[in-house]
C-alpha positions in Angstrom: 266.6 232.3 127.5 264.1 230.2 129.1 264.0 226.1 130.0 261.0 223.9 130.6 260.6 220.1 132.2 258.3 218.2 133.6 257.9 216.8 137.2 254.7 214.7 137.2 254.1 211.2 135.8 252.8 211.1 132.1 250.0 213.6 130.9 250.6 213.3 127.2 249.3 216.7 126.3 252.4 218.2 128.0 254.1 217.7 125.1 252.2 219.9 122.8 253.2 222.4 125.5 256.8 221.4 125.0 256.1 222.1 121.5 254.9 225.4 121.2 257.2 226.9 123.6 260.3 225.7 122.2 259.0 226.5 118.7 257.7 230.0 120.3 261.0 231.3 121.4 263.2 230.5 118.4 262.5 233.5 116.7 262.4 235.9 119.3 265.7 237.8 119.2 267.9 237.3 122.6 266.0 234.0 123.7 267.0 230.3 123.4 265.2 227.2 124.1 266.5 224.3 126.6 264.8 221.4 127.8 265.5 218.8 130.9 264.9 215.4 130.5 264.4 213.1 134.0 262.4 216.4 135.6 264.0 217.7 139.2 266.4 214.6 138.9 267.6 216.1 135.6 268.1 219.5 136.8 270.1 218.4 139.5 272.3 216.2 137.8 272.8 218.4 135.0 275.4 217.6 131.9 273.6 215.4 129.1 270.3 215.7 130.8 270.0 219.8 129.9 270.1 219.6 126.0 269.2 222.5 123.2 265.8 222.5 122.0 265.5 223.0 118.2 262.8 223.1 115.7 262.8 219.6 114.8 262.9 218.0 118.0 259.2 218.6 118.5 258.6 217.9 115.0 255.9 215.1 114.8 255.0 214.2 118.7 251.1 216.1 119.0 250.1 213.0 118.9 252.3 211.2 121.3 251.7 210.1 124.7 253.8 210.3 127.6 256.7 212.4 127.2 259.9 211.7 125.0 262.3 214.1 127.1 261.3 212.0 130.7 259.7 212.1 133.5 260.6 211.3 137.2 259.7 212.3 140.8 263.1 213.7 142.6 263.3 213.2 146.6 267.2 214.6 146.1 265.6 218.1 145.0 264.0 218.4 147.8 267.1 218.9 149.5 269.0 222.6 149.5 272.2 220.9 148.1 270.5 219.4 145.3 268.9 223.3 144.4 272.0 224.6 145.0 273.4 221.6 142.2 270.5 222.5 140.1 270.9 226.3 140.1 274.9 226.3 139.1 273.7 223.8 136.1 270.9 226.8 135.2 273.6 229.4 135.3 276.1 227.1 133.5 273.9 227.1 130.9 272.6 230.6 130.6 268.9 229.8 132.1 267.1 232.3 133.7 263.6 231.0 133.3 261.5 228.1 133.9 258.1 226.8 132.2 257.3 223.9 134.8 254.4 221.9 134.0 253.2 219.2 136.5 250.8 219.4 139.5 251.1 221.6 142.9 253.9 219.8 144.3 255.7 220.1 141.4 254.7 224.0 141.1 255.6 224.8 144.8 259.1 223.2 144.4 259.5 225.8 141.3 258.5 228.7 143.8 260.6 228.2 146.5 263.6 227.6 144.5 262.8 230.9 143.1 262.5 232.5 146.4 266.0 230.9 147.5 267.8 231.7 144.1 269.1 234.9 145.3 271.0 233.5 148.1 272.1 230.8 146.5 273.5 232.8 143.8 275.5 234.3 146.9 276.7 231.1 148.3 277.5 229.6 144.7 279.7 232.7 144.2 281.1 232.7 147.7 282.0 229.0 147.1 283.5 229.1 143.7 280.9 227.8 141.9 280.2 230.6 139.6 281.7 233.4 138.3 280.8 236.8 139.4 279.6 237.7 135.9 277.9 234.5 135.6 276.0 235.7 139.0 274.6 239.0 137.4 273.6 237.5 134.2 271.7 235.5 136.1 270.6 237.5 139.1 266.8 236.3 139.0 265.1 233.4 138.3 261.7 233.7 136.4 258.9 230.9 137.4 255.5 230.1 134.8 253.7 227.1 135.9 251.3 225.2 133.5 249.2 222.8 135.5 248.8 219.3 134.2 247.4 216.5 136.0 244.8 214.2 135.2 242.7 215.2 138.4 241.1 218.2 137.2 241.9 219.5 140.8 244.1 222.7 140.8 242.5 226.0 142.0 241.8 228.6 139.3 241.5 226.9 136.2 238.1 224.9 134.5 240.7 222.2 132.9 244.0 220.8 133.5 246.2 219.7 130.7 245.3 216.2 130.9 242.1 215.5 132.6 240.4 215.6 128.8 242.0 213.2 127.7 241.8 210.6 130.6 238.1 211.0 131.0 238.2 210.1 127.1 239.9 206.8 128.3 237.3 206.5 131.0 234.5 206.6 128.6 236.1 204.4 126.5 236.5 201.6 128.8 233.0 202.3 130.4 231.5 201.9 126.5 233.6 198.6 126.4 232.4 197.1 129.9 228.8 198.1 129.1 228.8 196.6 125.9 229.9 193.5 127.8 228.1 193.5 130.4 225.2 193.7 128.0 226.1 190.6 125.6 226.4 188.7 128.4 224.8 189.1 131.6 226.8 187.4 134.2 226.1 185.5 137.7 228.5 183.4 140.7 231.0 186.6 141.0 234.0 186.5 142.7 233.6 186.8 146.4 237.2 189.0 147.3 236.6 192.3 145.3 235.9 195.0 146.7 234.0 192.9 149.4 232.2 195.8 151.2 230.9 197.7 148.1 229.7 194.4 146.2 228.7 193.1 149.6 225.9 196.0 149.6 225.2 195.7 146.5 224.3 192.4 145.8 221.8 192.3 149.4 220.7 195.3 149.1 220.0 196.1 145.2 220.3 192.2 144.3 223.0 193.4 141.7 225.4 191.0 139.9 228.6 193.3 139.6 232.3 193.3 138.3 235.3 195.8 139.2 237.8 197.3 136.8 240.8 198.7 137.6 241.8 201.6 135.0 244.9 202.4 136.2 247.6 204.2 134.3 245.4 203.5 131.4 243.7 207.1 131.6 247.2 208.4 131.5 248.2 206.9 128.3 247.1 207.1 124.8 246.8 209.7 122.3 245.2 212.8 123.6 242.1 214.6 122.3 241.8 218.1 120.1 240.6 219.7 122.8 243.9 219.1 124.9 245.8 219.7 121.9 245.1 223.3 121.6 244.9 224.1 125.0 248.2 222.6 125.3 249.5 225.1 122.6 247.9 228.0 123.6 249.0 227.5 127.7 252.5 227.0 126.1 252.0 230.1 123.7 251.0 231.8 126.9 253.6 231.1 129.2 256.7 232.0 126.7 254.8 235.7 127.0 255.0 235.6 130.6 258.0 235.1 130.9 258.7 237.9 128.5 256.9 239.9 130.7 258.4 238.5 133.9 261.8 239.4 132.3 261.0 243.4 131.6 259.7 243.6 135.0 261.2 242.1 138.0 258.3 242.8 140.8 255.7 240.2 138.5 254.9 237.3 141.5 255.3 234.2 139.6 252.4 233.1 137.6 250.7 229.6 136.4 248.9 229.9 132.8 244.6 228.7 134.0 241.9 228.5 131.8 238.7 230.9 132.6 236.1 230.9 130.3 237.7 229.2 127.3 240.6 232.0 127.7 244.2 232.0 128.9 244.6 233.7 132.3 247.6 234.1 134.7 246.9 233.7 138.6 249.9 234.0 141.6 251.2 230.5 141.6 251.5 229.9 145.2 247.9 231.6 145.7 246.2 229.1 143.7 248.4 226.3 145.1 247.6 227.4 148.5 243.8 226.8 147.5 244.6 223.9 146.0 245.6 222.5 149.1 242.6 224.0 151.3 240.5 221.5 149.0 242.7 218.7 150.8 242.0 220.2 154.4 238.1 220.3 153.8 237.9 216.9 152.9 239.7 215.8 156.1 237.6 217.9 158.1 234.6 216.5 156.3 233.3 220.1 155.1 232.4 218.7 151.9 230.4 222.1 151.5 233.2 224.0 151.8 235.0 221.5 149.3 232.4 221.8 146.8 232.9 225.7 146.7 236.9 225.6 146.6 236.8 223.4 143.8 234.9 226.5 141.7 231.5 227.4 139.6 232.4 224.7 136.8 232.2 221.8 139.5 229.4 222.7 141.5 227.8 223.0 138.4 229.1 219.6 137.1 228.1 218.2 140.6 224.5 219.6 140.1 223.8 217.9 137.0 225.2 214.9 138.3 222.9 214.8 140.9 220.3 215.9 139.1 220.6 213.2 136.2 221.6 210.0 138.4 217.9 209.0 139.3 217.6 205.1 137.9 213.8 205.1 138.1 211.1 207.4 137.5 210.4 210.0 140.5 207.4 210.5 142.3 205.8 213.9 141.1 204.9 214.7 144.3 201.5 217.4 145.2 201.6 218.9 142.0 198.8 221.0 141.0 196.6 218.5 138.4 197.1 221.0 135.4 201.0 220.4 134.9 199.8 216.8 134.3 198.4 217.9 130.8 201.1 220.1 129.9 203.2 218.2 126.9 206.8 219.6 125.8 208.1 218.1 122.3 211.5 217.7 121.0 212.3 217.6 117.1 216.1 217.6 115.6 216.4 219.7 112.9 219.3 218.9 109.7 222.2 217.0 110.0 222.9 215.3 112.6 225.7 215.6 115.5 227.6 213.9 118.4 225.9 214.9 122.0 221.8 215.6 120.3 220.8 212.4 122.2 222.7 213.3 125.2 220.6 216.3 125.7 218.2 214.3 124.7 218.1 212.5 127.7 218.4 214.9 130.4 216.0 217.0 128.9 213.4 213.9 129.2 214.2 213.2 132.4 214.1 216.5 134.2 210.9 217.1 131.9 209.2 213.9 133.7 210.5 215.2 137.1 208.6 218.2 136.6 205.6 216.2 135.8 205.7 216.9 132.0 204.5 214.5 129.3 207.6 214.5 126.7 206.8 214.4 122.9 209.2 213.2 120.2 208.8 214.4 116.3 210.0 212.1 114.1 211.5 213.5 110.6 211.3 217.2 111.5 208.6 219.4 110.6 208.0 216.9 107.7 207.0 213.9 110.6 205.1 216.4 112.1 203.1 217.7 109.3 202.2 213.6 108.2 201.4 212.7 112.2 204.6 211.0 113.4 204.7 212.0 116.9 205.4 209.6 119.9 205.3 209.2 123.1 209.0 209.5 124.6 209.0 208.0 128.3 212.1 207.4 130.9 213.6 204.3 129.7 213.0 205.3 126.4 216.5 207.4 126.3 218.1 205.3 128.8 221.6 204.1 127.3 221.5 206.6 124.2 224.7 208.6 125.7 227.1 207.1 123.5 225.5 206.2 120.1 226.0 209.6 117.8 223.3 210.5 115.3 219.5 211.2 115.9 217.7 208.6 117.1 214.3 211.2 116.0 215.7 211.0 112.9 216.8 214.5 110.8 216.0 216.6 108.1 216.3 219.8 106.8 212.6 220.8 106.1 211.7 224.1 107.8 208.2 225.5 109.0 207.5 227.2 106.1 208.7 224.4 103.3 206.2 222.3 104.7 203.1 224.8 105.5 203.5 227.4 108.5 199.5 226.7 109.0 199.6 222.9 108.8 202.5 223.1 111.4 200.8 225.4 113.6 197.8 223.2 113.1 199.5 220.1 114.2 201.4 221.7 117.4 197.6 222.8 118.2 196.2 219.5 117.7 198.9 217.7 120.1 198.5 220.4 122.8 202.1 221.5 122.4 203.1 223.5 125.1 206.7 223.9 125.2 209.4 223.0 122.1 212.8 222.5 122.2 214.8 222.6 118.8 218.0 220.8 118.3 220.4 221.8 115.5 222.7 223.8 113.4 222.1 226.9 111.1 219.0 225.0 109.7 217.3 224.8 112.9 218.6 228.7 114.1 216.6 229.2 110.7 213.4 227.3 111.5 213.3 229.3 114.9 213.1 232.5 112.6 210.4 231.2 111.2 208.0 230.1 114.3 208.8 233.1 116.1 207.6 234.9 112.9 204.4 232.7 112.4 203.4 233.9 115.9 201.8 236.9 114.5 199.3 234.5 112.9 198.9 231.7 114.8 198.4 231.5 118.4 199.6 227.5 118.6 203.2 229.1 117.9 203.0 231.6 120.8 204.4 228.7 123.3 207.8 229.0 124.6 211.0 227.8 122.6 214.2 227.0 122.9 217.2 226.0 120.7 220.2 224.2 121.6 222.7 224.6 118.8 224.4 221.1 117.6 226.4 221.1 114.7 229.9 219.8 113.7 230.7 223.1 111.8 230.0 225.6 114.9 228.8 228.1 113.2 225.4 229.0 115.1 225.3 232.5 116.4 224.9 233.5 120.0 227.2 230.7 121.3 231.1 230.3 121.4 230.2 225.9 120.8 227.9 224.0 119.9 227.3 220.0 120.5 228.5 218.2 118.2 231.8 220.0 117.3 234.2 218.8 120.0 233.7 215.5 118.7 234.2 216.4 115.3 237.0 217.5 116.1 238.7 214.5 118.1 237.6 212.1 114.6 239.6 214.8 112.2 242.7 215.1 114.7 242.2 210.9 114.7 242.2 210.4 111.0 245.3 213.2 110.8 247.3 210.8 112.8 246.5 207.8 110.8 247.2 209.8 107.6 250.8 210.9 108.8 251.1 207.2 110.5 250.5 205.9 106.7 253.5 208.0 105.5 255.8 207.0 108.1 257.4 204.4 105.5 257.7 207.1 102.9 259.8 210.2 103.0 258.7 213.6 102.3 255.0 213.8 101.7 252.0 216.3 102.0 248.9 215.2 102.6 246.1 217.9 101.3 242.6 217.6 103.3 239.1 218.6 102.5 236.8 219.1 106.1 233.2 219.6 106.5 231.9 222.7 107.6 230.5 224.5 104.6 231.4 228.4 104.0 232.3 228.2 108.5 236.1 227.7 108.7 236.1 226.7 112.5 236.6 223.1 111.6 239.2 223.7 109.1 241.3 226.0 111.5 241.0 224.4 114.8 241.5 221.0 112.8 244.9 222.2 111.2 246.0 223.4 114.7 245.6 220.3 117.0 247.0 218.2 113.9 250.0 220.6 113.1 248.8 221.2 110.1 251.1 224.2 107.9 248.1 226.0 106.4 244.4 226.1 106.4 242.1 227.4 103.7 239.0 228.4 104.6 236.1 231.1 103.2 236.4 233.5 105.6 240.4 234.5 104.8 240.3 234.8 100.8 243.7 233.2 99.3 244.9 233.9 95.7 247.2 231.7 93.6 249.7 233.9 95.0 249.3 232.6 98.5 249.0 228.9 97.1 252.7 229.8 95.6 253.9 230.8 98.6 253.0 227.9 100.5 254.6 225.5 98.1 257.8 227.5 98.7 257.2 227.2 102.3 257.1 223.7 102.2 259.8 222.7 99.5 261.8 224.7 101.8 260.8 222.3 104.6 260.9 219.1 102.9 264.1 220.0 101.6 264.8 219.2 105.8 265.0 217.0 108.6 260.5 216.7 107.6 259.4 214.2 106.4 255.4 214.6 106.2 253.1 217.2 106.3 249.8 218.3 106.2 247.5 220.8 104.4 243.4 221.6 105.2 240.9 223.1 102.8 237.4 223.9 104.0 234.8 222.1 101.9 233.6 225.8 100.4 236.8 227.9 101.4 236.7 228.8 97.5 234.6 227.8 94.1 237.5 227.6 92.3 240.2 227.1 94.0 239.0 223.4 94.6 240.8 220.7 96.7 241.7 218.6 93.6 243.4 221.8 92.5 245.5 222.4 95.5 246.2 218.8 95.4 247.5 219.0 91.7 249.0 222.1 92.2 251.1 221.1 95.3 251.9 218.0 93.3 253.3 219.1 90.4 255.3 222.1 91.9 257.0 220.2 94.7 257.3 216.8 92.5 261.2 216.9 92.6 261.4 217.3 96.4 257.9 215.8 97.8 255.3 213.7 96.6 251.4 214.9 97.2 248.2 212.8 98.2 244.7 214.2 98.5 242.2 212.6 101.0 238.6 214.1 101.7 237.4 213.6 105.5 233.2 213.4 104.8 230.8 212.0 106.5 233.8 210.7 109.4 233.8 213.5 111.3 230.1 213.6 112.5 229.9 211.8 115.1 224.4 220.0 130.3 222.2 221.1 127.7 219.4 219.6 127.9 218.7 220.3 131.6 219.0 223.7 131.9 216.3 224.1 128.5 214.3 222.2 130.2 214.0 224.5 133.5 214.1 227.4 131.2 211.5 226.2 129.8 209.1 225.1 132.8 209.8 228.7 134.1 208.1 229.8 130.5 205.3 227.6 131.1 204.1 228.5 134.6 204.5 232.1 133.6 202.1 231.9 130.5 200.2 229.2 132.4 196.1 229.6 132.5 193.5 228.3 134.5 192.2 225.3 131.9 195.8 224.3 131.1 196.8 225.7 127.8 200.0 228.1 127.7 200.2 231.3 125.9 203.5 233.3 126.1 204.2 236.8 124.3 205.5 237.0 120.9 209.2 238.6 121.9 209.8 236.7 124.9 209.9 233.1 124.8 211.9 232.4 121.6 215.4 231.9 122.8 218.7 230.1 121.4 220.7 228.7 124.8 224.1 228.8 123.8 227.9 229.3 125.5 229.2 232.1 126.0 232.9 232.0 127.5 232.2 229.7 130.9 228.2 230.8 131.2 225.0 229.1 129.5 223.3 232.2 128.3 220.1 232.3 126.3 220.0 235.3 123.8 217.0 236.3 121.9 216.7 234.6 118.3 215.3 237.5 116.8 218.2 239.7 118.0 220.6 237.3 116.3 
């Protein structure tokens, strides 16, 4: 039997947590799922606050904020009469294990109630509280922590459950200032905000400025996809552990971190004991020492941030007067997707640091065949963060659609030397090409580099690619407003058609952060046998306490088996218990590169750098696709993709 509550204030993701783990142990033979509501306060005061966890319950809250069984901060449990309160409600109730999601203080509190629970077993039995069977059925107490807090700031994991989510409310309400900061500048500010900081800044920088207070707003609202599935795989992950924790009693207690995109179970009080070194640092002003606590995933975050946050353009400084001639381009191959322009940007700017003259190809290969290149300079990306799309424009012309030679020709002709490729499959395919045209043409033997960027993910050498997240968050946004439409009708499936070609990434990872019931996608073939089966599943369902549901079909998953026939066929076999709607997503859901191609690709450059300026590079070399691979940027070889 295990139990779960939460501790912290509201991180809404904890309740896909919540979800999974009830969901997770009802079929496991011998375990049963409880929940307290009001956190330590609940456990403590026991009776209606420790209630049985069923299927339904989590039914329909993924996309809920806050969290529906309560939250509160407990100064009583903090107290060894309180724990000893709490532990005779466990045992009352058969609980031997705790999921505890909230932050280190909440995570610590877990721990040393686990260290005391033998001897308050003792004194609870001593004093009458329990009986001496209830004692042994009970003799330990099992501890998994899952870290959620907005902060980002626990030791041993790249994300909290929650910090996604809140820095998506913190670019939302930056993207609303901006905007009106922008439509109308403003003057005569208010002279008792902030005083010291807008002091400085309006003497100093002659700044007009305005403060915002976010508040509890990055607490609130619904969460992202990302947090969605991390919150069901942590909550997957910590239903295992305590499995494991049950079969063997020497297992320290744990907390479920993320390490390179996978689940990963650290000593809780080790990690929390880091944690709090971070706190000592900064009193002691050893931000160095502060920087490397926090881990590799904030240095580096803290590196491109200081890196990127130059307002003007730099001084190049006593560089030798050859770099000045040396031109990198930038063209955006097929369809376009969220986060191009963002790398973009840094790329350009790190490029000008470096003394580099940055080109832009309009239209592809296409533009650059027919002479539309320009000049891209500082403020030229300035403030294209935000917008999605290309603002180079995109196509899907390739090198050898529109002439290798008249593409070599024109990279010769602008003294190209250095190009960096942005895109999906498409561009992965026009890399092929200009490493292949190398053999012939010496204007192609410059370095490359590819940064993959497509909604459908399905570039090789790299677990993601831009683009996809955000995909992602406008498909798990549109579920919630197609289950939010059937909220006045009972019993409905919705059946969905996503982008993503013959890739079923969107598809799958879609159907999981919107709790969808099935996903049909090319890779996993599916007969009309498995289409029966699902109906069953679901008539079965609707027949329930359900009320709405959800089905995904990847654009290509099948020729035949087309969304309008799922849709008809789920329609007409469940049209005595559910009704069936069909809605096809499109064109919705498309929405730190850039600065590391960049110094890959000034390394490249000074390497095949010669005396009057022009860059030649080998042929197997300098062709490279810089993608993700678990927490590292790696750059693999296109040809040996």
């Amino acid at each position: 039997m295990f139990h779960e509550y939460s501790q912290r204030d509201y991180t809404s993701p904890e309740e896909l947590e919540r979800r999974f783990e009830r969901r997770s142990t009802i079929p496991l033979p011998g375990m049963e799922g409880k929940y307290v509501a009001k956190g330590y306060q609940g456990l403590c005061d026991g009776g209606e606050y420790i209630k049985e966890a069923n299927w339904a319950d989590v039914s329909g809250i993924m996309q809920l904020g806050g969290t529906f069984i309560g939250s509160a901060r407990s100064k009583d449990f903090r107290t060894l009469e309180c724990r000893m309160k709490a532990a005779e409600n466990l045992v009352k109730h058969g609980i031997n294990g705790l999921v505890v999601i909230g932050g280190d203080g909440s995570l610590t509190g877990a721990n040393q109630f686990r260290l005391e629970w033998s001897s308050i077993m003792e004194r609870l039995h001593n004093d009458g509280g329990i009986t001496l069977s209830e004692q042994a059925a009970c003799e330990r107490l099992n501890i998994v922590g899952i870290v959620g807090s907005i902060d980002n700031d626990f030791f041993g994991t790249d994300m909290t459950i929650g910090a996604d989510s809140a820095l998506h409310r913190v670019i939302e309400a930056t993207d609303a200032i901006r905007t009106s900061v922008i439509t109308r500048p403003r003057q005569k500010w208010s002279r008792y905000k902030c005083a010291e900081v807008q002091k400085l800044m309006m003497e100093r920088l002659g700044l007009d400025n305005r403060v915002t207070v976010l508040g509890h707003v990055q607490r609130g609202g619904s969460h992202s996809a990302f947090e969605r599935v991390l919150g069901i795989r942590m909550g997957a992950e910590a239903v295992l552990a305590l499995m494991d924790a049950d079969r063997d009693p020497d297992l320290p207690a744990c907390v479920i971190t993320l390490s390179g995109n996978q689940a990963v179970r650290l000593p809780l009080m080790r990690c929390v004991e880091k944690t709090w070194g971070v706190g000592e640092t900064i009193q002691q002003k050893d931000f160095e020492k502060t920087v490397y606590l926090r881990g590799r995933s904030f240095l580096a975050n803290v590196e491109s941030y200081l890196s990127l946050s130059r307002t003007t353009v730099p001084e190049v400084g006593d560089r030798p007067s050859v770099r000045a001639k040396l031109r990198v381009c930038i063209v955006n191959v097929g369809a376009p997707a969220c986060g191009i322009n963002a790398a973009m940007r840094s790329f350009v700017h790190l490029a000008i640091t470096k003394g580099c003259r940055v080109l832009g190809i309009m239209e592809v290969f296409h533009g650059l065949v027919n002479g539309k290149v320009r000049d891209i300079r500082w403020n030229d990306v300035t403030g294209c963060v935000g917008p999605g799309g290309s603002m180079l424009g995109a196509r899907r012309d390739t090198p050898y659609q529109m002439g290798i030679e008249a593409v070599a020709a024109r990279l010769g002709e602008y003294q190209i030397n250095g190009l960096l490729v942005n895109g999906g499959f498409k561009a992965f395919e026009c890399m092929l090409e200009l490493d292949e045209g190398r053999k012939q043409f010496k204007e192609l033997c410059i370095p490359m580099v590819m940064i993959p960027a497509t909604i459908s993910n399905k570039v090789p050498g790299t677990d993601f690619s831009l683009g996809a997240d955000t995909a992602l968050n406008e498909i798990t946004t549109a579920f919630d407003k197609i289950k939010q439409s059937a909220m006045g009708t009972k019993r409905r499936v919705f059946v969905v058609e996503t982008m993503g070609a013959y890739c079923g990434y969107v598809a799958t990872m879609g159907a999981v952060a919107g709790g969808a019931d099935a996903a049909y996608i090319h890779e996993e073939s599916f007969g009309i046998d498995d289409l029966r089966e699902d109906v069953t599943h679901l008539r079965a369902k609707m027949a329930s306490n359900v009320q709405r549901d959800l089905v995904l079909r990847a654009e290509r998953a099948n020729p035949n088996y087309t969304t309008e026939l799922i849709h008809q066929l789920y329609a007409e076999e469940g049209q005595s218990i559910f009704d069936c709607q069909c809605n096809v997503l499109g064109h919705v859901q498309q929405g730190g590169f850039g600065a590391l191609a960049i110094e890959w690709l000034d390394s490249q450059i000074n390497e095949g750098l010669t005396g009057d300026g022009q860059v030649v590079t080998t042929e197997d070399s300098s062709c490279y696709l810089l993608g993700i691979i678990k927490r590292s940027h790696e750059f693999s070889k296109v040809s040996d993709l």
